[in-house]
Structure formats: structure tokens, C-alpha cells
CHARMM internal coordinates of N, CA and C (Angstrom, degrees):
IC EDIT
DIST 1 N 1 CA 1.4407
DIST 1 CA 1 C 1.5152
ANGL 1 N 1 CA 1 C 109.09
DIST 1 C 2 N 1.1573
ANGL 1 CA 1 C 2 N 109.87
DIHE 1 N 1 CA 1 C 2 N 164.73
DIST 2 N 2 CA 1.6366
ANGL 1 C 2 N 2 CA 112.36
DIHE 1 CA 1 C 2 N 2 CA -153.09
DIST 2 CA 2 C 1.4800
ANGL 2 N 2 CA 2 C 87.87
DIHE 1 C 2 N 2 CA 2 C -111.65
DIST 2 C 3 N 1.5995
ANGL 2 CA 2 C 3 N 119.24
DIHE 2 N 2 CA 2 C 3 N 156.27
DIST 3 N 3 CA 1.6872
ANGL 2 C 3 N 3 CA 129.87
DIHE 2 CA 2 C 3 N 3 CA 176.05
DIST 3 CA 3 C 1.5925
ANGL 3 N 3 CA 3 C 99.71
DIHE 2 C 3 N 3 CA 3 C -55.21
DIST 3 C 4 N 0.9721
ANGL 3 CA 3 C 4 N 135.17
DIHE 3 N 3 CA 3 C 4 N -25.59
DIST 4 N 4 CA 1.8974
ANGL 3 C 4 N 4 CA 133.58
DIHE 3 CA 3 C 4 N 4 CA -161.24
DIST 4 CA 4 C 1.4020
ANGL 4 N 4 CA 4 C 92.09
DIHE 3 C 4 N 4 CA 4 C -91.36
DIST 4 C 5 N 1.6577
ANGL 4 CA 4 C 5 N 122.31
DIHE 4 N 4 CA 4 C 5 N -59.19
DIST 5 N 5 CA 1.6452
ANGL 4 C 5 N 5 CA 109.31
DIHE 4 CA 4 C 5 N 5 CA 170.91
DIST 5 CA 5 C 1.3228
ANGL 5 N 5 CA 5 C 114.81
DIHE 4 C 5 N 5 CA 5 C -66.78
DIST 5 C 6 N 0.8027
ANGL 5 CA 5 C 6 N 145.97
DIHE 5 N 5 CA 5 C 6 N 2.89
DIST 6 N 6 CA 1.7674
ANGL 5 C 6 N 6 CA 135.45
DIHE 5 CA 5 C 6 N 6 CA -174.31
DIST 6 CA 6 C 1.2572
ANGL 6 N 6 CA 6 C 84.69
DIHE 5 C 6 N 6 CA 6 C -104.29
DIST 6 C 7 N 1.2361
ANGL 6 CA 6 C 7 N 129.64
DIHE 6 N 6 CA 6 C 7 N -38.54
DIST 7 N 7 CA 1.7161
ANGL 6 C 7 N 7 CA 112.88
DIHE 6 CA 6 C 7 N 7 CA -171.72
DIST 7 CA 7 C 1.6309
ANGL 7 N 7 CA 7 C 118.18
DIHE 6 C 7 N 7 CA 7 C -75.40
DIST 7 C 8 N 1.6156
ANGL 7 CA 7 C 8 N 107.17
DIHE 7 N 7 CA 7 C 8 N -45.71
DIST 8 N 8 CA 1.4616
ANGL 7 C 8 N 8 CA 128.94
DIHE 7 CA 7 C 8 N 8 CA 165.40
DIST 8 CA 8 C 1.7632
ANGL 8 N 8 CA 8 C 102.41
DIHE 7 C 8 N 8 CA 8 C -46.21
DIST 8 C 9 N 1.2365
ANGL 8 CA 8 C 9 N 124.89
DIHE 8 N 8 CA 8 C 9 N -22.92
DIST 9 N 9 CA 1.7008
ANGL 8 C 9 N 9 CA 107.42
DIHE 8 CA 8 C 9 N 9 CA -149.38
DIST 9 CA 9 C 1.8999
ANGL 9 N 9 CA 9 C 76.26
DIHE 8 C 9 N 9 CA 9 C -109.50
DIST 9 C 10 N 1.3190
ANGL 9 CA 9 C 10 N 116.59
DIHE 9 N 9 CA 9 C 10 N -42.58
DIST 10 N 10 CA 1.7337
ANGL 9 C 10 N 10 CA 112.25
DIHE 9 CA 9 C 10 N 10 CA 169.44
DIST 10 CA 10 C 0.9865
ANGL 10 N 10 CA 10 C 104.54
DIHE 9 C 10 N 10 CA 10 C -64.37
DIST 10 C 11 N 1.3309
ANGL 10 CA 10 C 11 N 151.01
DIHE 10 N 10 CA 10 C 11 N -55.65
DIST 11 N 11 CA 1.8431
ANGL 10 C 11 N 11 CA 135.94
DIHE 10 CA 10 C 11 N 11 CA -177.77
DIST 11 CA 11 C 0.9643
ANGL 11 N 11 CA 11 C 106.25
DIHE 10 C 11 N 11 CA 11 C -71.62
DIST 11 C 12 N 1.4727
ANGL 11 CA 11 C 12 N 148.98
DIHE 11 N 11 CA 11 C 12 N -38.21
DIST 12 N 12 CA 1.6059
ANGL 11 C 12 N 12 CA 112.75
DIHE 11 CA 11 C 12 N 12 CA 155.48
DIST 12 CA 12 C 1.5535
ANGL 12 N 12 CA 12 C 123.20
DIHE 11 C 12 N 12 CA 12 C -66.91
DIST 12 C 13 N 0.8492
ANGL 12 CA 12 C 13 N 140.76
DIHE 12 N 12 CA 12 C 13 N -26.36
DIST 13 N 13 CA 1.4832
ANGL 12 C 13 N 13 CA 149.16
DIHE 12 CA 12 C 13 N 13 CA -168.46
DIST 13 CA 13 C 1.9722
ANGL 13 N 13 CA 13 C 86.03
DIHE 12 C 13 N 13 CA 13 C -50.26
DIST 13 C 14 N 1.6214
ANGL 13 CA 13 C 14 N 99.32
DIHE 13 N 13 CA 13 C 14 N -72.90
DIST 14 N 14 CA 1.1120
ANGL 13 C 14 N 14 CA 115.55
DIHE 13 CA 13 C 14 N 14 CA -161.56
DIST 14 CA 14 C 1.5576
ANGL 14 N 14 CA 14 C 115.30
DIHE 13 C 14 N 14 CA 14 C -50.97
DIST 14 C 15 N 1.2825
ANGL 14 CA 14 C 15 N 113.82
DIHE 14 N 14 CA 14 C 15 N -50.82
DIST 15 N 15 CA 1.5639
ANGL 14 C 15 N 15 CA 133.70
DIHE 14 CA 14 C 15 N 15 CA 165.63
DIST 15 CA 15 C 1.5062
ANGL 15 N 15 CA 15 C 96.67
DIHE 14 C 15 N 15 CA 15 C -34.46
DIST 15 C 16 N 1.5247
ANGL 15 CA 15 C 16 N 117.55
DIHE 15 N 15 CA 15 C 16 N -64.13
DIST 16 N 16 CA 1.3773
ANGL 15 C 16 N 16 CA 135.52
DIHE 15 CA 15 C 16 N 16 CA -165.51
DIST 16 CA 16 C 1.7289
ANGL 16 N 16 CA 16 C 107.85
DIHE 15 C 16 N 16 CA 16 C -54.10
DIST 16 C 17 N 1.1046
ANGL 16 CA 16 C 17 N 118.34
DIHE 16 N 16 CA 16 C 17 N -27.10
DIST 17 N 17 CA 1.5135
ANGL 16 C 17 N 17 CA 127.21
DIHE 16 CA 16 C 17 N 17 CA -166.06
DIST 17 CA 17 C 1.7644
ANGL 17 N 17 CA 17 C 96.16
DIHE 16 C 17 N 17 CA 17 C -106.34
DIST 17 C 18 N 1.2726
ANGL 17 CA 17 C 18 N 113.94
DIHE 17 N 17 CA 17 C 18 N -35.86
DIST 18 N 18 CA 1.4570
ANGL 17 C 18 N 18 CA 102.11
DIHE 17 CA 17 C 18 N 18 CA 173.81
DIST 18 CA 18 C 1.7744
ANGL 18 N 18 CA 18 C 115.62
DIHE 17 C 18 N 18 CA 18 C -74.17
DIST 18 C 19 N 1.1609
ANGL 18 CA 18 C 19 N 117.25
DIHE 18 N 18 CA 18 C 19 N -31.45
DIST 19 N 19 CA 1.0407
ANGL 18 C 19 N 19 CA 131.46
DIHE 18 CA 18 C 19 N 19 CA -165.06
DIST 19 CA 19 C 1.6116
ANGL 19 N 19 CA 19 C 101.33
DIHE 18 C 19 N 19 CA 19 C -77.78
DIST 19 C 20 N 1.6690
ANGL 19 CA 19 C 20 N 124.02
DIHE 19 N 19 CA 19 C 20 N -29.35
DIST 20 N 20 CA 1.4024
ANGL 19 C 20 N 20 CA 120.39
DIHE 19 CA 19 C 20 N 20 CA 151.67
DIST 20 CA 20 C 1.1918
ANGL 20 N 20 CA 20 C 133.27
DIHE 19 C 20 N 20 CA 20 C -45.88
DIST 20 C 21 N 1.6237
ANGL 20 CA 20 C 21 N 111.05
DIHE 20 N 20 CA 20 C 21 N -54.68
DIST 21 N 21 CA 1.3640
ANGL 20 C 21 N 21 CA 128.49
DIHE 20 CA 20 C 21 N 21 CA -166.29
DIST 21 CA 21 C 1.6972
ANGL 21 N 21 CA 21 C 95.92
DIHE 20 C 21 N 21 CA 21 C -75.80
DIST 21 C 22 N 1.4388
ANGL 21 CA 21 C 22 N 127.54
DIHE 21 N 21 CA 21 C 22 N -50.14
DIST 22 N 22 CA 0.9696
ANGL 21 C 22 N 22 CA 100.54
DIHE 21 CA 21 C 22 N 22 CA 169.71
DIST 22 CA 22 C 2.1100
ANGL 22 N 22 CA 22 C 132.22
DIHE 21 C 22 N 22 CA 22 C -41.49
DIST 22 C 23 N 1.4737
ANGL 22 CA 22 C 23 N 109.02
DIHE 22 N 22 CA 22 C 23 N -49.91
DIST 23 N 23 CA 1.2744
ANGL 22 C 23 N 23 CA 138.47
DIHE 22 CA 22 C 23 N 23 CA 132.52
DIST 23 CA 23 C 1.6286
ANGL 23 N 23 CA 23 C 100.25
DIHE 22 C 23 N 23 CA 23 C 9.75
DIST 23 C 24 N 0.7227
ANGL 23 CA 23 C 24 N 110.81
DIHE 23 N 23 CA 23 C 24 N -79.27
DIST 24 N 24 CA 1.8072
ANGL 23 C 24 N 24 CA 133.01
DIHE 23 CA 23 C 24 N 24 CA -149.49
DIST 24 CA 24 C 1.6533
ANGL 24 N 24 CA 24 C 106.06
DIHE 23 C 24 N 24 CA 24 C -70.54
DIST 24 C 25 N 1.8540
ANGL 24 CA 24 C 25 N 81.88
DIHE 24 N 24 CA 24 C 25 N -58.87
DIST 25 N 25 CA 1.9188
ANGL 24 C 25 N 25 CA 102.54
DIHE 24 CA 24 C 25 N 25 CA 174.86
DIST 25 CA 25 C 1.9321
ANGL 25 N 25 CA 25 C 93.57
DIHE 24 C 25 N 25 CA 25 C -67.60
DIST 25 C 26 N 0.8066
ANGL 25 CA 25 C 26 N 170.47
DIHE 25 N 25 CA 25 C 26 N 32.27
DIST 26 N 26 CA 1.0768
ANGL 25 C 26 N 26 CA 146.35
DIHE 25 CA 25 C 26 N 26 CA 125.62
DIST 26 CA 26 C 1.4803
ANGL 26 N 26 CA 26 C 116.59
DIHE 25 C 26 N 26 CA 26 C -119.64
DIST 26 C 27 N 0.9357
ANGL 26 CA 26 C 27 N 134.43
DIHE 26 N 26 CA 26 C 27 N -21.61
DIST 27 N 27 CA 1.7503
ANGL 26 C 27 N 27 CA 111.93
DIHE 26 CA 26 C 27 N 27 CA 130.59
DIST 27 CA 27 C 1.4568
ANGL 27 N 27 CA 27 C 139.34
DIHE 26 C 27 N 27 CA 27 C -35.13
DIST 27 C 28 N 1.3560
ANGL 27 CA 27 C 28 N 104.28
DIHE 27 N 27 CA 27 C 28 N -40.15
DIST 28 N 28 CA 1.1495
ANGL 27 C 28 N 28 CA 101.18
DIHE 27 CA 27 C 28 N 28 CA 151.58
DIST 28 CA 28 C 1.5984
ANGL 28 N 28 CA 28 C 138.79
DIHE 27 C 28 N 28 CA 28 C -60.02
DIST 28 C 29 N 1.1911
ANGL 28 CA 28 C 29 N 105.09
DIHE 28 N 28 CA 28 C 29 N -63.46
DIST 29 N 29 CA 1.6781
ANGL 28 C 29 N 29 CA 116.56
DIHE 28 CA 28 C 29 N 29 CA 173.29
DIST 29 CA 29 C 1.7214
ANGL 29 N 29 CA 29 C 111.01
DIHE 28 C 29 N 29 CA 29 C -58.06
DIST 29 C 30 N 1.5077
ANGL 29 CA 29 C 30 N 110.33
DIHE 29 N 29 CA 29 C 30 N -14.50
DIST 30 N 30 CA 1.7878
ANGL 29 C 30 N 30 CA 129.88
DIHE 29 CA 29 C 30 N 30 CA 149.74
DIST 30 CA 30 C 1.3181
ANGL 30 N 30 CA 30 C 103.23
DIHE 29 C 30 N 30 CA 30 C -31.28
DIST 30 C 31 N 1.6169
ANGL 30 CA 30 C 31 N 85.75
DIHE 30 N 30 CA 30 C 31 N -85.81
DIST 31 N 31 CA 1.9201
ANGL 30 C 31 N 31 CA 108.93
DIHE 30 CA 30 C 31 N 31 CA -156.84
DIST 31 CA 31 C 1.2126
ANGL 31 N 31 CA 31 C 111.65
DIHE 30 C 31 N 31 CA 31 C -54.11
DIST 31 C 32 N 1.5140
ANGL 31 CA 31 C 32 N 115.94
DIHE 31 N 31 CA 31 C 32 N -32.65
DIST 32 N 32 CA 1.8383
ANGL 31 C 32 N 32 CA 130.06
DIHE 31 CA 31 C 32 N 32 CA -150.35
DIST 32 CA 32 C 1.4855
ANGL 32 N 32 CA 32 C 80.06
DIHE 31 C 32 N 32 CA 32 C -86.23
DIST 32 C 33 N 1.4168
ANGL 32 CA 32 C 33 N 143.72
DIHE 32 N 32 CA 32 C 33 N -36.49
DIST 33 N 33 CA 1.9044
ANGL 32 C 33 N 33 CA 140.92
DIHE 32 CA 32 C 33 N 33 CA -145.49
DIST 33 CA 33 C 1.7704
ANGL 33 N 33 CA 33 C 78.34
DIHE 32 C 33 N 33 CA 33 C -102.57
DIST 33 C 34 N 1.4249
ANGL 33 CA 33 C 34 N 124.34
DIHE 33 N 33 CA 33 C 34 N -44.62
DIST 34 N 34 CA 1.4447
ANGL 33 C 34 N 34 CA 110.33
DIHE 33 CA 33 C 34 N 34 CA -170.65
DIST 34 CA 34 C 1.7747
ANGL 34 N 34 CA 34 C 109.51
DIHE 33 C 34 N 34 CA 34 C -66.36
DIST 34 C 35 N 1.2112
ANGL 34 CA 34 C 35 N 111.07
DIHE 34 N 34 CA 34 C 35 N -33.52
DIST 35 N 35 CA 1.5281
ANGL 34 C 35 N 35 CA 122.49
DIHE 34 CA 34 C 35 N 35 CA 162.97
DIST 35 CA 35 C 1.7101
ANGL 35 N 35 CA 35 C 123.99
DIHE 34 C 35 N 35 CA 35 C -38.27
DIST 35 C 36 N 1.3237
ANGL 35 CA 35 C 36 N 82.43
DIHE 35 N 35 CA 35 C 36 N -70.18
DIST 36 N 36 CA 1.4198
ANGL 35 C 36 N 36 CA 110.80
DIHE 35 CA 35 C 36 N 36 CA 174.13
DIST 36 CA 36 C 1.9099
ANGL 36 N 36 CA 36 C 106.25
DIHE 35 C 36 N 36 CA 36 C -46.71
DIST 36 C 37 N 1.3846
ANGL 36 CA 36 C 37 N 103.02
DIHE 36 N 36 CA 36 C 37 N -67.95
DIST 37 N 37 CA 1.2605
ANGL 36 C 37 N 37 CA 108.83
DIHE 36 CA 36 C 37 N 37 CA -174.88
DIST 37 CA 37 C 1.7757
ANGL 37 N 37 CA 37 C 100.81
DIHE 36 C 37 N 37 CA 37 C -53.55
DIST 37 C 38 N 1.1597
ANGL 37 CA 37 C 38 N 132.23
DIHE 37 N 37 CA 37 C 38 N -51.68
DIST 38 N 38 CA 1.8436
ANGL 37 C 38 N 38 CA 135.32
DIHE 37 CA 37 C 38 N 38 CA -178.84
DIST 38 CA 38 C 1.1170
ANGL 38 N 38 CA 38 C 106.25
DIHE 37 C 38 N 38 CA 38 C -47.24
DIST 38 C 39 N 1.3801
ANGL 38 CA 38 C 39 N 138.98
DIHE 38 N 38 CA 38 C 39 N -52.32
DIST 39 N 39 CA 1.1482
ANGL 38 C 39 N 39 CA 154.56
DIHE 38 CA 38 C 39 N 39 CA 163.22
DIST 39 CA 39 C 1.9594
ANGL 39 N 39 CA 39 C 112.40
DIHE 38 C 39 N 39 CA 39 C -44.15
DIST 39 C 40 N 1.2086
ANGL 39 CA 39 C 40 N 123.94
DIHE 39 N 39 CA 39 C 40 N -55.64
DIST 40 N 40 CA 1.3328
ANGL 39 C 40 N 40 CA 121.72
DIHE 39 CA 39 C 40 N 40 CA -171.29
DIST 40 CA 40 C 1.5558
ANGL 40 N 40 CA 40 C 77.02
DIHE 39 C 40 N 40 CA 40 C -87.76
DIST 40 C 41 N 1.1937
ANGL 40 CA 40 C 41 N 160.99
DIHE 40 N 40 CA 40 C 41 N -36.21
DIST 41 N 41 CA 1.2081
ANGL 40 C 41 N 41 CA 122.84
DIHE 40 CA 40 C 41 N 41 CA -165.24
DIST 41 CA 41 C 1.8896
ANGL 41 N 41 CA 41 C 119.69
DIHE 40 C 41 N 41 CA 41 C -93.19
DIST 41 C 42 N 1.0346
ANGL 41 CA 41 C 42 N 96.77
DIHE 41 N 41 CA 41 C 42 N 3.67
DIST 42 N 42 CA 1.8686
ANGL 41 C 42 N 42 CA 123.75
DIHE 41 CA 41 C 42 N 42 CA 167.27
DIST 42 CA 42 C 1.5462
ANGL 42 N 42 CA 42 C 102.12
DIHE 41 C 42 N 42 CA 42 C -77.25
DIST 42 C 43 N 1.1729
ANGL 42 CA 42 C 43 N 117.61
DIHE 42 N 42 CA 42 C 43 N -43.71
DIST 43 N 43 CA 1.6407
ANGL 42 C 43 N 43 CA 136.84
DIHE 42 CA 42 C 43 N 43 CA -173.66
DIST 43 CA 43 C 1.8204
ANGL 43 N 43 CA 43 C 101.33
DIHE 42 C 43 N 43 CA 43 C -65.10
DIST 43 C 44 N 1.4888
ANGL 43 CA 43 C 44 N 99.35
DIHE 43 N 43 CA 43 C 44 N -64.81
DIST 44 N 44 CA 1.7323
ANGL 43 C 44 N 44 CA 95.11
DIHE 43 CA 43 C 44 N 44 CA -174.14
DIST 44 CA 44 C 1.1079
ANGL 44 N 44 CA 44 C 82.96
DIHE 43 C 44 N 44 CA 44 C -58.81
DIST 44 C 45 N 1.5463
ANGL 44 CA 44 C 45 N 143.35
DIHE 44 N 44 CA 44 C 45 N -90.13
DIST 45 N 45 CA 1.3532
ANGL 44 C 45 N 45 CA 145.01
DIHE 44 CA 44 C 45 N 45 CA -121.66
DIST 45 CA 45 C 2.1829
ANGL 45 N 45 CA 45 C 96.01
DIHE 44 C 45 N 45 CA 45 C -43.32
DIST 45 C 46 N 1.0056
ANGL 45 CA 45 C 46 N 92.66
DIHE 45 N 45 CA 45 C 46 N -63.13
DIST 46 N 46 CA 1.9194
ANGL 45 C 46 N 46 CA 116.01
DIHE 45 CA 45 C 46 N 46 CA -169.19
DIST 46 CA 46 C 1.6882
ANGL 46 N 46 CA 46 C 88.85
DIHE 45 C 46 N 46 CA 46 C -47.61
DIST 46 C 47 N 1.6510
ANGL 46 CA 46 C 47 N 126.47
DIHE 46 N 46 CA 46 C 47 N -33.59
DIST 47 N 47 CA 1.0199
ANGL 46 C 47 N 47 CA 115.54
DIHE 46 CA 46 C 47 N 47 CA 169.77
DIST 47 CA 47 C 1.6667
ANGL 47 N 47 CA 47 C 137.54
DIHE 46 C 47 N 47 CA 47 C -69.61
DIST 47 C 48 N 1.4134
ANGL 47 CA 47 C 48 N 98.92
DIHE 47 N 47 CA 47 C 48 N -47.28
DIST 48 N 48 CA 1.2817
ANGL 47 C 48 N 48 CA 117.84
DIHE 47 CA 47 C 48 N 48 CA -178.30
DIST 48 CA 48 C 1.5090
ANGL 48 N 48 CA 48 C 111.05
DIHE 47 C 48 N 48 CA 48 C -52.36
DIST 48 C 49 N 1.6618
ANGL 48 CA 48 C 49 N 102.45
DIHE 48 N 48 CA 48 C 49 N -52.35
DIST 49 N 49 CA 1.8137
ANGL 48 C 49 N 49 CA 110.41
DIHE 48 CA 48 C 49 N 49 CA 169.06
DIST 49 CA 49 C 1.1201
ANGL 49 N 49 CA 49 C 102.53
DIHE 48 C 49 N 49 CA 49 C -49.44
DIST 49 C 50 N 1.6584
ANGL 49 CA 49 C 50 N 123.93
DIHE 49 N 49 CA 49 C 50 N -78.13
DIST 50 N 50 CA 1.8694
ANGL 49 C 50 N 50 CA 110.27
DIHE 49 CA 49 C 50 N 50 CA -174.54
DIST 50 CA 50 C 1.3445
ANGL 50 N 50 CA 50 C 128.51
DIHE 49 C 50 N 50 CA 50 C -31.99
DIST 50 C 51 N 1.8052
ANGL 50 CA 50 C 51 N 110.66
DIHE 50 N 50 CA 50 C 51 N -18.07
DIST 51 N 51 CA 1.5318
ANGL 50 C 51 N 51 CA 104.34
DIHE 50 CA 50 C 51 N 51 CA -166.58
DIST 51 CA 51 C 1.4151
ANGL 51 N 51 CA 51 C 99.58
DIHE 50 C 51 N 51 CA 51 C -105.71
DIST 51 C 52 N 1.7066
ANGL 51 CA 51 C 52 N 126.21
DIHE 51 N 51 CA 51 C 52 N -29.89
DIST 52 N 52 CA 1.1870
ANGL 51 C 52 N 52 CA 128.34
DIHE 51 CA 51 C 52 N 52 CA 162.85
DIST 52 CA 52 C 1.8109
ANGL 52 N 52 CA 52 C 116.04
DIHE 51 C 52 N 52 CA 52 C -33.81
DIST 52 C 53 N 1.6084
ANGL 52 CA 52 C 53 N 94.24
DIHE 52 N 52 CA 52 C 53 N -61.78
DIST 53 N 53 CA 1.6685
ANGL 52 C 53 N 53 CA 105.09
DIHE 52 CA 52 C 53 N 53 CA 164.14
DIST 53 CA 53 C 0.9801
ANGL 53 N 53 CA 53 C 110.82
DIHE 52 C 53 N 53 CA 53 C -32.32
DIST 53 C 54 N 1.3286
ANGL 53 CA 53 C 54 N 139.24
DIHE 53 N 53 CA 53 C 54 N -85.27
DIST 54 N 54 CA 1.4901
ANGL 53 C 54 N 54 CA 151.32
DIHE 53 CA 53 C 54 N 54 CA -133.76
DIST 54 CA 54 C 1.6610
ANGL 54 N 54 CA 54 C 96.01
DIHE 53 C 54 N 54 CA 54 C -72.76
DIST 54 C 55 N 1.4151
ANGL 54 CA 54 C 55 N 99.24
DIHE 54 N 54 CA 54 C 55 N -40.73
DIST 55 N 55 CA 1.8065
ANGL 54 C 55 N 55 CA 98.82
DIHE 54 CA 54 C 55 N 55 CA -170.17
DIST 55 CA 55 C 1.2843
ANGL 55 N 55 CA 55 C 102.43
DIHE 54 C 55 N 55 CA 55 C -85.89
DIST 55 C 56 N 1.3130
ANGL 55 CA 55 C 56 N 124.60
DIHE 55 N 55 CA 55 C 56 N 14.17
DIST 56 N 56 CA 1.9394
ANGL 55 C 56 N 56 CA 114.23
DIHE 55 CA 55 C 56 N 56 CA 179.99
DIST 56 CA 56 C 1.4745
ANGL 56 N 56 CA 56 C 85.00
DIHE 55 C 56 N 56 CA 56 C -101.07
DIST 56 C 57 N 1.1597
ANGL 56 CA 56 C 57 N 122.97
DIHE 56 N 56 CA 56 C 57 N -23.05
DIST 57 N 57 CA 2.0648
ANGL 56 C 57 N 57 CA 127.09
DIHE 56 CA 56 C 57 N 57 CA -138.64
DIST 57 CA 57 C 1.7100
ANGL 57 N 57 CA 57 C 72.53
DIHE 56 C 57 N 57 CA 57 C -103.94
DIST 57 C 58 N 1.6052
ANGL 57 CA 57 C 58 N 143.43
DIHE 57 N 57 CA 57 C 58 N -75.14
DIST 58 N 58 CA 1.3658
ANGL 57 C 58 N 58 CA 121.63
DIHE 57 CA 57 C 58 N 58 CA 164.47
DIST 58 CA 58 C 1.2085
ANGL 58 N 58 CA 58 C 124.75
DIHE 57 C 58 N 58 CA 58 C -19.07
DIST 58 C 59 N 1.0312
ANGL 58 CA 58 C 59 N 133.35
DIHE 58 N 58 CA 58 C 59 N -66.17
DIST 59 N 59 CA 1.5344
ANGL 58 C 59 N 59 CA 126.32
DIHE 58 CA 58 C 59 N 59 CA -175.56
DIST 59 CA 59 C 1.1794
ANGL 59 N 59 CA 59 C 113.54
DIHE 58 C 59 N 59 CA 59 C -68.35
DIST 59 C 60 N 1.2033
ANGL 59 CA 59 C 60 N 133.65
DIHE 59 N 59 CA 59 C 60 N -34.23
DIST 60 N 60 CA 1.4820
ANGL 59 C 60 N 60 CA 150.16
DIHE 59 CA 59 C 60 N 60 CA 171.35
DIST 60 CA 60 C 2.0410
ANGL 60 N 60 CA 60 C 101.81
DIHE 59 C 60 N 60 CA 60 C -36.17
DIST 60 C 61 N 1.2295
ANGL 60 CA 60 C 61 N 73.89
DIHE 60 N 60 CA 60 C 61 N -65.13
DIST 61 N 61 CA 1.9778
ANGL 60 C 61 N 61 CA 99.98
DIHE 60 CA 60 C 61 N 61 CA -173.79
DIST 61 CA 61 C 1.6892
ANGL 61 N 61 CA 61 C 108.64
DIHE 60 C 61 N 61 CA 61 C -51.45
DIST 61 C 62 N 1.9712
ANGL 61 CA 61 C 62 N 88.08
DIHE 61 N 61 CA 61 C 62 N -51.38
DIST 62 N 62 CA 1.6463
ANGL 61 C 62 N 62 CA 81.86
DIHE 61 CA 61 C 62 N 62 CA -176.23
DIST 62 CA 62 C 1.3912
ANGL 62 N 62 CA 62 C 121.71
DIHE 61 C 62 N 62 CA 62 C -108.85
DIST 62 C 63 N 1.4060
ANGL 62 CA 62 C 63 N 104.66
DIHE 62 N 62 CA 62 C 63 N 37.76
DIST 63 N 63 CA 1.4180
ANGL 62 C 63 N 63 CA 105.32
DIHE 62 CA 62 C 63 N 63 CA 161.16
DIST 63 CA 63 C 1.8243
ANGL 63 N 63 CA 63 C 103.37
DIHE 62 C 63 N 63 CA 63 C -105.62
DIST 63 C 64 N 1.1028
ANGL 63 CA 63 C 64 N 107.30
DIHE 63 N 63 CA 63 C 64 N -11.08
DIST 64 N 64 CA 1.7029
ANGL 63 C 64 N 64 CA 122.13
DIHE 63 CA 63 C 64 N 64 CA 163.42
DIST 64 CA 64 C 1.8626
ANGL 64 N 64 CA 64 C 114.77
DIHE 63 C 64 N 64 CA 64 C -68.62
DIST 64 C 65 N 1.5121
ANGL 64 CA 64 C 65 N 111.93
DIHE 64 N 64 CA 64 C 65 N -23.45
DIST 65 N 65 CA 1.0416
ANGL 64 C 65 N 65 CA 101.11
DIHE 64 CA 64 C 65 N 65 CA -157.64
DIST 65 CA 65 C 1.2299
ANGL 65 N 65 CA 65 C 131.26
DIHE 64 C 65 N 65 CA 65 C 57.00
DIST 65 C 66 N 1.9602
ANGL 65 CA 65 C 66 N 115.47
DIHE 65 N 65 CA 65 C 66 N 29.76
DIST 66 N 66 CA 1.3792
ANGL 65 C 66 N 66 CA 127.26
DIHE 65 CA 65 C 66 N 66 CA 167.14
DIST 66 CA 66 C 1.5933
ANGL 66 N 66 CA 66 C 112.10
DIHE 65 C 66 N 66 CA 66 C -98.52
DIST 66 C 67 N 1.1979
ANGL 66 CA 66 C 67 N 89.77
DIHE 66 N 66 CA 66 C 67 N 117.06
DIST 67 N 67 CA 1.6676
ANGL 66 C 67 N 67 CA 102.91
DIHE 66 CA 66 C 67 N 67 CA -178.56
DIST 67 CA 67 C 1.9747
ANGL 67 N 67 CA 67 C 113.37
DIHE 66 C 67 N 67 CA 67 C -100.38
DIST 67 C 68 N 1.1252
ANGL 67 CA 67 C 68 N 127.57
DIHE 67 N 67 CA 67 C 68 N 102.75
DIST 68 N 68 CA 1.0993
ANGL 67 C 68 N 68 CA 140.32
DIHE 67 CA 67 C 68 N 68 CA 152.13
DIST 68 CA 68 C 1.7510
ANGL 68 N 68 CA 68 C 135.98
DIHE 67 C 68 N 68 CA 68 C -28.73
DIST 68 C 69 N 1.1753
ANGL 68 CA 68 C 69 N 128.80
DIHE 68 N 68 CA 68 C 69 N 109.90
DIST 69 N 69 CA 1.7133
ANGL 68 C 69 N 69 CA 93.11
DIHE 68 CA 68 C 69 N 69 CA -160.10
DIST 69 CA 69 C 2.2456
ANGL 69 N 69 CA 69 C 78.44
DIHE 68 C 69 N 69 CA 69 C -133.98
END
COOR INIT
IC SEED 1 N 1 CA 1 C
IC BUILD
């Protein structure tokens, strides 16, 4: 092999191995945002029920004509 391919076959090699690790680092910061996202959407859900609650326990009250002060 000639000095121009031995250099060409090391500058891609190298390119080739950075271009993984980049690879890797954003799969990661993937999985961790898909996390993230599972997590905040556990959050609304746990919310929406608490607020469903609160708004059955309102109507509850004011179909009693119980007023709170």
C-alpha cells in the first residue's frame, strides 16, 4: 500500500471512530430526554386525576349549596 492510502485508510478509520462516539453520546442524551419525557408524562397524568378530584369534590359541595370561606 502506498503512503496516500495508509494515510486515507487512518483518516477515515479515525473520522470513523469519532463519528461513533459521537453516535453513542446521542443515544444517550436519546434515552435520558425519552426518560425525562416518561417521567413528565406520569406527572401530568398524576395531575389531571388530582384535578379531576378536586373538580368532582367542587361540584359535590356546590350542588349542596356548601360554601367554604
Amino acid at each position: 500500500m502506498g503512503d496516500d492510502v495508509t494515510a486515507l485508510l487512518i483518516a477515515l478509520a479515525c473520522e470513523n471512530a469519532d463519528l461513533r462516539e459521537q453516535l453513542a453520546t446521542a443515544q444517550d442524551m436519546l434515552m435520558e430526554t425519552a426518560i425525562d419525557a416518561g417521567n413528565l408524562h406520569a406527572l401530568i397524568e398524576a395531575m389531571v386525576v388530582e384535578r379531576d378530584v378536586w373538580r368532582a369534590e367542587a361540584e359535590r359541595l356546590g350542588a349542596k349549596g356548601v360554601r367554604r370561606v
